[in-house]
C-alpha positions in Angstrom: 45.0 19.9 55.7 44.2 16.4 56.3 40.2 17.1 56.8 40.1 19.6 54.0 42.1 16.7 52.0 38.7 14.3 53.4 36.2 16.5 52.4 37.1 17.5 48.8 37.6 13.7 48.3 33.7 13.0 49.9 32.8 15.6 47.6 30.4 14.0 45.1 30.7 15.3 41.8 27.9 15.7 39.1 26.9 13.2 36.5 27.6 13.3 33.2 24.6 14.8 31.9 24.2 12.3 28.9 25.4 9.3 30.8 22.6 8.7 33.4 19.4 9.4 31.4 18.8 9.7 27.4 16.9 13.0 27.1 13.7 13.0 25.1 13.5 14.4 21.7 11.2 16.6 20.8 9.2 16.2 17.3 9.3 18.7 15.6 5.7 19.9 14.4 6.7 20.6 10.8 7.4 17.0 9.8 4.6 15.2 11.6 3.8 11.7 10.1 0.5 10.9 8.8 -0.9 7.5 7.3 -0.2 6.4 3.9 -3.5 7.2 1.7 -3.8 4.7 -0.8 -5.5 7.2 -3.1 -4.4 8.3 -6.4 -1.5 10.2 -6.4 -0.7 9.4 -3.4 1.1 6.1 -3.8 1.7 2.9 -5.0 -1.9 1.7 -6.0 -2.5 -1.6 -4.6 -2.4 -4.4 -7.4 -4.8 -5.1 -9.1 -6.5 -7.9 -11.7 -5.8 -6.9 -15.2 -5.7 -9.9 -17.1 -9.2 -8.3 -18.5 -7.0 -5.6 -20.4 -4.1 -7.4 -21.8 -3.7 -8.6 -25.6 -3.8 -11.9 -25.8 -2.1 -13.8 -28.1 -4.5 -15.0 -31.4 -5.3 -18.1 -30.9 -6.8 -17.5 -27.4 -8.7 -14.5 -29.1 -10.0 -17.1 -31.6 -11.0 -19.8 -29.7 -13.2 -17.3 -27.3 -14.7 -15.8 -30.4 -15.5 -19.2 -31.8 -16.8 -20.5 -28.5 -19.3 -17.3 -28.4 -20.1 -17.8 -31.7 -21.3 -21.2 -31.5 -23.3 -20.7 -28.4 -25.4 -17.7 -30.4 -26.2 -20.2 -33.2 -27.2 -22.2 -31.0 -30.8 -20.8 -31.8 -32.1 -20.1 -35.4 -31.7 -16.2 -36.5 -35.5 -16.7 -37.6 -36.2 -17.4 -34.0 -33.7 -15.2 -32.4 -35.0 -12.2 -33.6 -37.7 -12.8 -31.4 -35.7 -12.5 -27.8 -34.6 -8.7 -28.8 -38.2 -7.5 -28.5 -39.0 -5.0 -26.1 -42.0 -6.0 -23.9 
């Protein structure tokens, strides 16, 4: 018994099979990532200048309207009427 005892003590026994070596996962084709499209409906639309579109309050709208305003009467109506003529 006492070399029997030996040899089932030499015996090397197997790894755990999780403890050695992480296996790889496999993807699984149905849920394969693609890149973000930026187009609409797709997502977030990137941001954008729209101080073009908002209401401003009146005395802004006024004091752009009276700055155009002034810089058209600059020249004479009588004269003006000239510069819209089609060559």
């Amino acid at each position: 018994m006492g070399k029997a005892a030996k040899a089932s003590a030499k015996k090397k026994l197997p790894s755990a099979p999780l403890a050695d070596r992480k296996k790889k996962v496999q993807k699984n084709p149905l849920f394969e990532s693609t890149p973000r499209s930026f187009r609409i409906g797709g997502d977030i639309q990137p941001k954008r200048d729209l101080t073009r579109f908002v209401k401003w309050p009146k005395y802004i709208r006024l004091q752009r309207m009276k700055r155009i305003m002034l810089m058209r009467l600059k020249v004479p109506p009588a004269i003006n009427q000239f510069n819209l003529a089609i060559d």
